[in-house]
C-alpha positions in Angstrom: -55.9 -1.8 -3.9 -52.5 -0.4 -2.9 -52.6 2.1 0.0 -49.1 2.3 1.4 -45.8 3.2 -0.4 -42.8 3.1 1.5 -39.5 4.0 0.4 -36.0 4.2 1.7 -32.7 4.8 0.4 -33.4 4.7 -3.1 -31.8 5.9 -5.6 -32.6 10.0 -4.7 -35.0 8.7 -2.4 -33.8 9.1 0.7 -37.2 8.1 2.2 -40.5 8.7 1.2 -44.2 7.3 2.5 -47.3 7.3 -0.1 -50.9 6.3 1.1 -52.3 6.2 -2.2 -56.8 6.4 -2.2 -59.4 4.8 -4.1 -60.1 6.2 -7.4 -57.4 8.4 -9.7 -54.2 8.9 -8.1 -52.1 11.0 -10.2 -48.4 12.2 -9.9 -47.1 14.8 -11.7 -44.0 16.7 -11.6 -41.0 18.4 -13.6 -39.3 16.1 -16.0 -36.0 14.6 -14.0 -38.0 15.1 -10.8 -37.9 11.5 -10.3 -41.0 9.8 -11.5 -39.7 6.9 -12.7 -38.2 6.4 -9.5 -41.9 6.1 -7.9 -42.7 3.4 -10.7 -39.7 1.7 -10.8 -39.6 1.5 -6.8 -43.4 -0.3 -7.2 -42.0 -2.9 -10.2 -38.7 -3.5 -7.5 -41.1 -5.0 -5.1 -42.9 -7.2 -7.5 -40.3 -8.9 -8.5 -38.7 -6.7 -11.0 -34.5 -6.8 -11.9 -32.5 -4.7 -9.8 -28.7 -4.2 -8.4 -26.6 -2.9 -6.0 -26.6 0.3 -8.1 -30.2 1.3 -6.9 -29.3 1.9 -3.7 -28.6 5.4 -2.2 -25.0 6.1 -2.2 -23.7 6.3 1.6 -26.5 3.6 2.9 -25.9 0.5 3.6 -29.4 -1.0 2.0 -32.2 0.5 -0.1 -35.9 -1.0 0.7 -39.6 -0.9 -0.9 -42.5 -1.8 0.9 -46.4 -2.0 -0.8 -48.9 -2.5 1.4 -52.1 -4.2 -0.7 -55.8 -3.9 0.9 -57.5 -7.3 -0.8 -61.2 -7.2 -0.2 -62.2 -9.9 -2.9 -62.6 -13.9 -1.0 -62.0 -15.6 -4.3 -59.0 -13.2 -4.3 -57.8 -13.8 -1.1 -58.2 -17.6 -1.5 -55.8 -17.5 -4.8 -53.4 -15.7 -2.8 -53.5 -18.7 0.4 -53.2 -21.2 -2.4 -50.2 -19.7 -3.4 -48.2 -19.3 -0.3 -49.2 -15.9 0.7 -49.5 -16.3 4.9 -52.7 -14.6 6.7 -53.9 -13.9 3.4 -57.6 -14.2 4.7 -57.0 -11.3 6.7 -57.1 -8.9 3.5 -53.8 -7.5 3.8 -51.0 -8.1 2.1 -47.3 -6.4 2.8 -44.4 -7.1 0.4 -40.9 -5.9 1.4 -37.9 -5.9 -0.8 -34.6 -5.3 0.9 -31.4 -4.7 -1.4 -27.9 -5.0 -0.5 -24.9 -5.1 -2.1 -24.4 -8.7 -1.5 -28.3 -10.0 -2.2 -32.0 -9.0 -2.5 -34.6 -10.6 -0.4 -38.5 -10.3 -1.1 -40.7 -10.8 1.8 -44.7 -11.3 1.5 -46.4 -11.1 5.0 -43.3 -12.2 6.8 -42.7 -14.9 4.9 -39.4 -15.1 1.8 -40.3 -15.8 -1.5 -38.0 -16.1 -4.8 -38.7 -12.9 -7.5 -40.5 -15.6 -10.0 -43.1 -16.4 -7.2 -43.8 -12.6 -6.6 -44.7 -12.2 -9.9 -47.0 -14.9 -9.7 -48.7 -12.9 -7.0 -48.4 -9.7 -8.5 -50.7 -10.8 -11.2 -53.6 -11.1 -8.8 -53.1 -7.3 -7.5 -51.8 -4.8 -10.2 -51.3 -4.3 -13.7 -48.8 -2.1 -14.8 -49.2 -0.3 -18.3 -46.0 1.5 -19.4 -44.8 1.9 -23.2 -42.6 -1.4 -22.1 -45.7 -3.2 -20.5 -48.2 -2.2 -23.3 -45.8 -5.1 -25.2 -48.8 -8.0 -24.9 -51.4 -6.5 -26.4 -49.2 -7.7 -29.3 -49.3 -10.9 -29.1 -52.2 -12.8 -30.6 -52.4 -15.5 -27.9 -53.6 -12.1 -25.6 -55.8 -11.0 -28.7 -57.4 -14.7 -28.3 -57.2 -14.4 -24.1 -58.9 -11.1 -24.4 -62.0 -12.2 -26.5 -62.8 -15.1 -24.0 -62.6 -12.8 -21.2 -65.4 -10.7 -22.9 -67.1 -14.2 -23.6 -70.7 -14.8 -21.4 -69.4 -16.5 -18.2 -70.8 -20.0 -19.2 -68.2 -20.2 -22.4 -65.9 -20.9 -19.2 -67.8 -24.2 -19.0 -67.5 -24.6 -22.5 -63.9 -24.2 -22.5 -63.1 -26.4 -19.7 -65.2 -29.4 -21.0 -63.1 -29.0 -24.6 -59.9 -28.9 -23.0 -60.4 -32.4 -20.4 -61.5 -33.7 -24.0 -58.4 -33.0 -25.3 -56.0 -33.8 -22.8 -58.4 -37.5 -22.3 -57.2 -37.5 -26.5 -53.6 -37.2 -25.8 -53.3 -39.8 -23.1 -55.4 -42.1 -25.5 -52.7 -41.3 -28.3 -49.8 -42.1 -25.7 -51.7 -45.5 -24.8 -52.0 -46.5 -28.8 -48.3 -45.4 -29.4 -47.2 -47.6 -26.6 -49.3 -50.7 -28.4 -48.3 -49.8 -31.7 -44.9 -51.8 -32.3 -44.1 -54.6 -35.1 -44.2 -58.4 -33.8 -40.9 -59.0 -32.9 -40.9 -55.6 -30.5 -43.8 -57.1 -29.1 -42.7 -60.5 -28.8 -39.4 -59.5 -27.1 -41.4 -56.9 -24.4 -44.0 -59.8 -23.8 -40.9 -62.3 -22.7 -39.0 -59.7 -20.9 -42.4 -58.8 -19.0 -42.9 -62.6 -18.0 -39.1 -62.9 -16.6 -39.9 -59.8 -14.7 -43.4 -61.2 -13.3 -42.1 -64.7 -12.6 -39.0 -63.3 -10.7 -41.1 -61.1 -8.7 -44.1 -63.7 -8.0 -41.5 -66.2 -7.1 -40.0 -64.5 -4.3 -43.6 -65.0 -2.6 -43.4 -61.6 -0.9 -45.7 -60.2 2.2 -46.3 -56.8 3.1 -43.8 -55.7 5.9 -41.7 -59.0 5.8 -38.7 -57.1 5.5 -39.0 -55.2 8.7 -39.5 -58.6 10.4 -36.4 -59.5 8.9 -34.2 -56.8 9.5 -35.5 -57.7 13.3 -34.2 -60.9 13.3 -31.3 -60.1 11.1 -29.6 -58.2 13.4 -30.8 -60.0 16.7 -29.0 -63.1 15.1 -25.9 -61.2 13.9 -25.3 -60.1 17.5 -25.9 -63.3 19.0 -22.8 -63.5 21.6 -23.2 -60.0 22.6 -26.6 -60.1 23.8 -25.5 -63.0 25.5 -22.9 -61.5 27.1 -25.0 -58.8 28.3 -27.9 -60.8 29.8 -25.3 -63.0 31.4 -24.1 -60.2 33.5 -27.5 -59.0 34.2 -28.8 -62.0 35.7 -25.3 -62.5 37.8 -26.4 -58.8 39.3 -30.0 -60.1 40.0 -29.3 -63.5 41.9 -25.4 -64.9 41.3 -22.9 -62.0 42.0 -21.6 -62.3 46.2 -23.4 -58.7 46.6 -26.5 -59.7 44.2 -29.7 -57.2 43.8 -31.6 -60.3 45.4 -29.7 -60.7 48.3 -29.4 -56.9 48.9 -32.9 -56.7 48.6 -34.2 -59.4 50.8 -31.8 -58.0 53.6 -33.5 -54.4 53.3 -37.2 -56.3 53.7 -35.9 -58.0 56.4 -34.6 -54.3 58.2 -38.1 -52.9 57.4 -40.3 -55.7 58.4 -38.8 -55.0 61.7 -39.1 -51.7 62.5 -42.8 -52.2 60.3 -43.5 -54.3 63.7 -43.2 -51.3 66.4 -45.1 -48.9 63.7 -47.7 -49.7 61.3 -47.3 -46.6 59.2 -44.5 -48.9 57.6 -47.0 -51.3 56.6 -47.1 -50.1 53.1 -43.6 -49.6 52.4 -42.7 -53.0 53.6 -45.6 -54.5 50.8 -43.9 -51.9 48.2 -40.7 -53.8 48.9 -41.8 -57.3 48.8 -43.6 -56.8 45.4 -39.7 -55.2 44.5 -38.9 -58.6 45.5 -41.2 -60.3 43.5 -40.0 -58.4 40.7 -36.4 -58.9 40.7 -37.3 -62.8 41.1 -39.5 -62.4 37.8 -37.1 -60.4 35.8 -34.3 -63.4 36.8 -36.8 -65.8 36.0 -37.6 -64.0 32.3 -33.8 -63.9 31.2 -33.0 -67.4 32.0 -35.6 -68.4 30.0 -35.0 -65.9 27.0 -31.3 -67.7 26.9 -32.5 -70.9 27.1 -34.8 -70.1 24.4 -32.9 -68.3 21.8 -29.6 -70.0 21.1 -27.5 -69.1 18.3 -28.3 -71.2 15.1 -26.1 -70.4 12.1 -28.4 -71.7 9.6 -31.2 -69.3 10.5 -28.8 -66.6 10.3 -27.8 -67.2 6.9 -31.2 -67.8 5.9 -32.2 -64.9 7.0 -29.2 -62.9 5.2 -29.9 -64.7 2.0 -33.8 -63.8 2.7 -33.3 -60.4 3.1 -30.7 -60.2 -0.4 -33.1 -61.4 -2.7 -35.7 -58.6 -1.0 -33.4 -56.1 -1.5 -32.2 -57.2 -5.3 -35.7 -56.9 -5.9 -36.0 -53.5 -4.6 -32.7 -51.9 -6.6 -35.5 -53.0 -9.7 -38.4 -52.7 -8.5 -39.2 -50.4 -6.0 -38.4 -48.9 -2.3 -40.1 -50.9 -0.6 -42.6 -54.6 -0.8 -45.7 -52.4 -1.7 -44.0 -50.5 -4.6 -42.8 -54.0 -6.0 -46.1 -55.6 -5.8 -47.5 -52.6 -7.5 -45.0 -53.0 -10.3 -45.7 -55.9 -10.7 -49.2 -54.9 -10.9 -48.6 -52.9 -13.6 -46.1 -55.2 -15.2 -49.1 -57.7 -15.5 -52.0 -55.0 -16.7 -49.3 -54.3 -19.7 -48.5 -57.8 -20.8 -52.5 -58.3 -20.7 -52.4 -55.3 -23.2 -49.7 -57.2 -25.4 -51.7 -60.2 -25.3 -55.0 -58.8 -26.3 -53.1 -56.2 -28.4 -55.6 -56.2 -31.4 -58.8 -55.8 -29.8 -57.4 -52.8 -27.3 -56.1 -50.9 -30.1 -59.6 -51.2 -31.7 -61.1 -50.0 -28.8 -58.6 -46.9 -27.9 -58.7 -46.3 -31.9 -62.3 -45.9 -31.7 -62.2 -44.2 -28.8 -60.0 -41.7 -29.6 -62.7 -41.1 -32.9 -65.7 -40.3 -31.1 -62.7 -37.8 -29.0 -62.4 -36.1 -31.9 -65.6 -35.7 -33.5 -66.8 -34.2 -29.8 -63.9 -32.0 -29.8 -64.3 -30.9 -33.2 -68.1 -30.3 -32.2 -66.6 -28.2 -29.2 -64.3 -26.0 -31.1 -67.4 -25.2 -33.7 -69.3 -24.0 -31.0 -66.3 -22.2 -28.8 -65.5 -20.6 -32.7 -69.1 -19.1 -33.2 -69.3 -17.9 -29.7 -65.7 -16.1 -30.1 -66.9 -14.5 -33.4 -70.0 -13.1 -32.2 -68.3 -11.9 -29.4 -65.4 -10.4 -30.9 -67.9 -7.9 -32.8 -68.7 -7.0 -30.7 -65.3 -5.9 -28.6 -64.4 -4.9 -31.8 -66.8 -2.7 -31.9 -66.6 -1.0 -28.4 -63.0 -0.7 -29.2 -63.4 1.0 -32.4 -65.9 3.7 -30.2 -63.6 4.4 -27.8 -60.6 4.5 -30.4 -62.8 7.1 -31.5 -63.4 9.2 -28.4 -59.1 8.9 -28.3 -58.8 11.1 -31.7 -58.5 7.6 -34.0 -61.3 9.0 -35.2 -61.6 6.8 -38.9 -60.2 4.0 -37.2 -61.4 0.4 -37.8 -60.3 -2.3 -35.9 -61.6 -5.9 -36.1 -60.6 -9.3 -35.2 -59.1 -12.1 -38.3 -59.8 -15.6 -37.2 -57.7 -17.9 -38.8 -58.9 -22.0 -38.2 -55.8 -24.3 -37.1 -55.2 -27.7 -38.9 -56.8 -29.5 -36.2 -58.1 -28.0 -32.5 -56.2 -28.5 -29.4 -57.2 -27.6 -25.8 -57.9 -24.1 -26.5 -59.7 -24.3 -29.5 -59.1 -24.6 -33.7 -58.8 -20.6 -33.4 -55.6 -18.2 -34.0 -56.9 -14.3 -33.5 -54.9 -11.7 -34.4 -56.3 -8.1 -34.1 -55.8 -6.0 -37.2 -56.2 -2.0 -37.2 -56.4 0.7 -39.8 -55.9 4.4 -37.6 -56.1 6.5 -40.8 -58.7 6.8 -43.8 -57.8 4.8 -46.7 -55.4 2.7 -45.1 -55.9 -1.1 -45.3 -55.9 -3.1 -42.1 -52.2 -4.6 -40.9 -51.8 -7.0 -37.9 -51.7 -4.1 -34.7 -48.0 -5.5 -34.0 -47.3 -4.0 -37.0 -49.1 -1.1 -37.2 -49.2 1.1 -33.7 -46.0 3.3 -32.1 -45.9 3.5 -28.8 -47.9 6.1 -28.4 -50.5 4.5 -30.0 -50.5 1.9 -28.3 -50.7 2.9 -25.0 -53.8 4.8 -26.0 -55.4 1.3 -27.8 -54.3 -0.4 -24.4 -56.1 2.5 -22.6 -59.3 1.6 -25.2 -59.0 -2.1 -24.7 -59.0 -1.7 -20.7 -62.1 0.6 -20.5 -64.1 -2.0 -22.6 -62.7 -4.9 -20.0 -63.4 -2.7 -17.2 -66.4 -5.1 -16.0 -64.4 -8.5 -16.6 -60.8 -6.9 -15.0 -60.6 -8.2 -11.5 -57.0 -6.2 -10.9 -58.0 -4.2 -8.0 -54.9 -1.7 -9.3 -54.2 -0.2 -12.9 -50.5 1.6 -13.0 -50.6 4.0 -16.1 -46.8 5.3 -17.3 -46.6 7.3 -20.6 -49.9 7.1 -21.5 -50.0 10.9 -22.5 -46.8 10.5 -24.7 -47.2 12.4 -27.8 -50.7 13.6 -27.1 -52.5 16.9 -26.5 -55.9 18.9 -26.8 -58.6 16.6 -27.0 -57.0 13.9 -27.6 -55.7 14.5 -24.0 -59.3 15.7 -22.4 -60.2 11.9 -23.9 -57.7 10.3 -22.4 -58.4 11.8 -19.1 -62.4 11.0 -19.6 -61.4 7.4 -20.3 -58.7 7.1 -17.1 -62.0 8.8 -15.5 -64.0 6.3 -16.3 -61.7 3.2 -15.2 -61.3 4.8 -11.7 -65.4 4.2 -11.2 -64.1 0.6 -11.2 -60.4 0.5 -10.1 -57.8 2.4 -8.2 -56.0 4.0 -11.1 -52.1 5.1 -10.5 -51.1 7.7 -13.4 -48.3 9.5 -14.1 -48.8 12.0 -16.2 -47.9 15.6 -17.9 -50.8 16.9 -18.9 -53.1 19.6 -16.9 -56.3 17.8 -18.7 -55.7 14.0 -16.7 -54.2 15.7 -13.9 -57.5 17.9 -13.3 -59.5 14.5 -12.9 -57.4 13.3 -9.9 -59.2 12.2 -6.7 -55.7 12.0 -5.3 -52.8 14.4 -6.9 -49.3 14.0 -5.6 -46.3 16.0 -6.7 -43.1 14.5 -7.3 -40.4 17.1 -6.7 -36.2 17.2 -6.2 -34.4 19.3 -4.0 -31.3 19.6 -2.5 -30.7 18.6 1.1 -27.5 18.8 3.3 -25.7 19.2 0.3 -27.3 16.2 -2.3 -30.2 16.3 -4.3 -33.2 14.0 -2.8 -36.4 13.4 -4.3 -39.8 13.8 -2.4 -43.3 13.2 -3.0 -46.1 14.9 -1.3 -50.0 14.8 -1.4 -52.0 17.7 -2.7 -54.3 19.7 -1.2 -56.8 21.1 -3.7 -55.3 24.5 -3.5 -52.0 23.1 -4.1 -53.3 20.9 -6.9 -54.7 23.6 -8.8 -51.4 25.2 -8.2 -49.9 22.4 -9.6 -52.0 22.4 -12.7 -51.3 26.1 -13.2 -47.7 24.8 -13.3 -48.2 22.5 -15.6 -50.4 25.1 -18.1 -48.3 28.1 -17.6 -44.6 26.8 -17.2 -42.5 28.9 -15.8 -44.4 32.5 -15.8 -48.1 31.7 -14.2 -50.4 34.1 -14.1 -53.8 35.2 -12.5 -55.3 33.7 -15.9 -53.4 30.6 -16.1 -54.7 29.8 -12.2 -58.2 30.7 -13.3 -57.7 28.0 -16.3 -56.6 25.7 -13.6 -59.4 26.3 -11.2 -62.1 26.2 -14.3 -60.2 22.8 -15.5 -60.9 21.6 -11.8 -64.0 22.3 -11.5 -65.1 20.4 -14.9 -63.5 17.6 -13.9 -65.5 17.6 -10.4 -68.5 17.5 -13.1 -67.0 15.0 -15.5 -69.6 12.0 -16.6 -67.9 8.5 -15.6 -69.8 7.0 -18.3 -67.4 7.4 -21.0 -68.3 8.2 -24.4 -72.0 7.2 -23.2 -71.8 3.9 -25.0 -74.8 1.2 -24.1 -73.6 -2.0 -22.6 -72.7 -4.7 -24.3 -75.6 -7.4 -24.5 -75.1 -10.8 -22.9 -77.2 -12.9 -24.7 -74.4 -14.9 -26.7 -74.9 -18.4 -25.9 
């Protein structure tokens, strides 16, 4: 759920701090107070659009910060997987900071791009303005909504047709790759055996190259190491002032004085193995240039070694492995070419018993999805009802595809009627916005038991609405709060009386500029509020008694909306 708000600098924000509660949080407040603000500051850290306009004028940066309490594991391991730091923890901060130069988004300490945000966004709030309410149009939602309601094992179902169907369409890529005339085949099969002949001919072993490259290079700088070792050894023995020399005269000084004291005794046998040393180190060199001496031959075998190696690379591969492997591959396909006929047969049939099975999968997913979608349909049409669409119908057309694909053989599309003797249109083109929001509203309090969003933003949702339709409304927002923290702004005294948490939203003038401010109610000042909102801009003793009685039904209100009976989960 989101507890913390945290504004500063924008817009008429100069700075503000929410800590939104569990349940209904409603803001309310005159129109041009600055709601949107409150929204719009939310979407900003999610990811939404924004520029350098947003920001207050006179401050150098505006910033949002949401502070998200995630008590779900599943949850918290989505939010790990992607990217979120400390996840496990159970709290998640997102900061936004805009300047006039850029905008940087921040999720527990660590930057992310807008796109990623919204990825994450998903797994913690749902926003629902007139804008947002957009995807219940689209039928590929009508389809996602209906296997959301679907028993849990349809997820198994679902899964096992859509491996099918991807195992299909790598079957159909393998045929289409086999399925060429004669002479295609004829000229891939010759290219393929120039390819595998130059590759098997080179004789190549694993890490060769390094070895290579080791001796290329000790070759190629022959005379220098030479020249280096030449001087060392004349510093060892051969120099007038040799190591040596200089060493056997210091054993001889300390063998001396090692007679008068014995304590010496172990400094003189460190020095003597020194000597012993510096006579094997003399010994090693001599040998190493005796040894290795400079052959020209080797050199340019190794060279021309080392060029057919790395020709075979610039085609092949980075490295020995990767051209072994191709050539692997190379050898797999032109067995394929070869035995052409018989491997088509056995993809082609293949492929058939893939199809039948899907087809067999898609029946059954179909039947399940109908059954199921009754029954939605049904809830829906109840608490359509309960919204004032009282001679509403709403159902679900399914429409069967040529052929099924991952998902299915289904195309749903939800059709509505809102008034009697109206036939049913597609709901795209059917509902206003108001309508809308208030089917959206319908929708959600059916999915309230499969909606894992621990946080539901309402904006709008009373637009065009009053009386009992409103009092409805408010029941139904009621009801989803049981299950979810519920954000609303709102303009009517009916869903404002249900609040467990009622802010105001207010704008004043400060030093001069106007500033918006939001403050939490207590339930004197929410009731105060409410009158407000009933009596406008004259309230009187019997416009706060409306408010206090409008309270105090709410405090009684039923969370079971409508008092529908659950849906049975017996579809199989």
């Amino acid at each position: 759920m989101l507890t913390n708000l945290h504004v500063k600098n924008l817009a008429l924000i100069q700075e503000a701090d929410v800590e939104f509660g569990p349940g209904l949080n409603i803001l309310t407040g005159e129109t041009g107070a600055g709601k949107s603000i409150i929204l719009g500051s939310i979407q900003l850290a999610l990811g939404g659009k924004t520029s350098a306009e947003v920001i207050r004028k006179g401050a150098e940066y505006a910033l949002v910060e949401l502070v998200f309490s995630v008590e779900d594991p599943a949850k918290r391991a989505a939010l790990k997987d992607l990217g979120v730091e400390d996840a496990q923890d159970g709290e998640v901060i997102l900061v936004r900071k805009i300047t006039p130069g850029r905008s940087r988004i921040k999720v527990n300490g660590t930057f992310f791009t807008a796109a990623q945000v919204r990825e994450i966004k998903s797994l913690l709030i749902d926003i629902h303005g007139q804008h947002d309410n957009a995807a219940l149009l689209s039928p590929e939602e009508h389809l996602r909504l209906i296997d959301s309601f679907c028993p849990p094992e349809t997820g198994v179902l679902r899964q096992t047709l859509r491996d099918r169907y991807r195992s299909l369409q790598e079957k159909k890529k393998e045929i289409k790759a086999l399925s060429m005339d004669e002479s295609a085949r004829a000229r891939e099969m010759s290219f393929l055996q120039f390819e595998i002949q130059e590759i098997q001919s080179a004789k190549l072993k694993p890490d060769e190259d390094a070895a290579l490259e080791a001796d290329y290079r000790r070759m190629s700088n022959a005379s220098r190491i030479f020249e280096y070792l030449t001087d060392a050894e004349n510093l060892l023995t051969e120099a007038p002032e040799n190591l040596s020399d200089l060493s056997g005269q210091i054993i001889q000084s300390v063998s001396r004085a090692a007679a008068f004291d014995p304590d010496l005794a172990d400094t003189e046998k460190l020095l003597n193995d020194l000597d012993g040393i510096i006579s094997d180190a003399s010994r090693s060199l001599r040998d190493y240039m005796e040894t290795h001496e400079y052959d020209e031959q080797a050199l340019s075998d190794t060279e021309a070694r080392l060029n057919t190696i790395n020709a075979l690379k610039d085609k092949y591969g980075r490295s020995i492995p990767d051209i072994l492997a191709a050539c692997e591959q190379k050898e797999k396909r032109l067995q394929e070419l070869e035995n052409c006929a018989q491997i088509l047969e056995e993809k082609n049939s293949a492929c058939r018993k893939l199809q039948q099975e899907i087809g067999r999968l898609a029946d059954r997913l179909t039947q399940i999805r109908q059954k199921t979608a009754d029954e939605l349909c049904g809830r829906i049409r109840e608490n359509l009802r309960g919204l004032n669409f009282l001679d509403n119908r709403f159902t679900a057309s399914f429409m069967r595809l040529p052929e099924p694909g991952e998902n299915g053989q289904d195309a749903v599309n939800f059709m509505i009627a809102v008034n009697p003797g109206e036939e049913l249109h597609p709901l795209q083109k059917t509902a206003s916005g108001g309508e809308l929001s208030r089917i959206m509203l319908a929708v959600k309090t059916c999915m309230a038991e499969k909606d894992h969003t621990g946080t539901l933003i309402f904006d709008e949702i009373d637009a065009g609405i009053s009386g009992r339709t409103a009092q409805k409304v408010a029941e139904n927002l009621h009801f989803l709060a049981g299950s979810h923290q519920i954000i609303c702004i709102t303009h009517l005294a009916q869903i404002a009386a249900m609040s467990d948490v009622h802010f105001r939203i207010a704008k004043r003038v400060k030093d001069g500029r106007t500033v918006t401010t939001i403050e939490k109610l207590s339930e004197e000042e929410s009731i105060e509020e409410l009158s407000r909102i009933l009596g406008g801009t004259r309230i009187t003793d019997a416009v706060r008694r409306s408010a206090q009685e409008m309270r105090e039904m709410a405090r009684k209100a039923d969370t079971s909306v409508s008092q529908q009976p659950a849906i049975p989960r017996n579809v199989t």
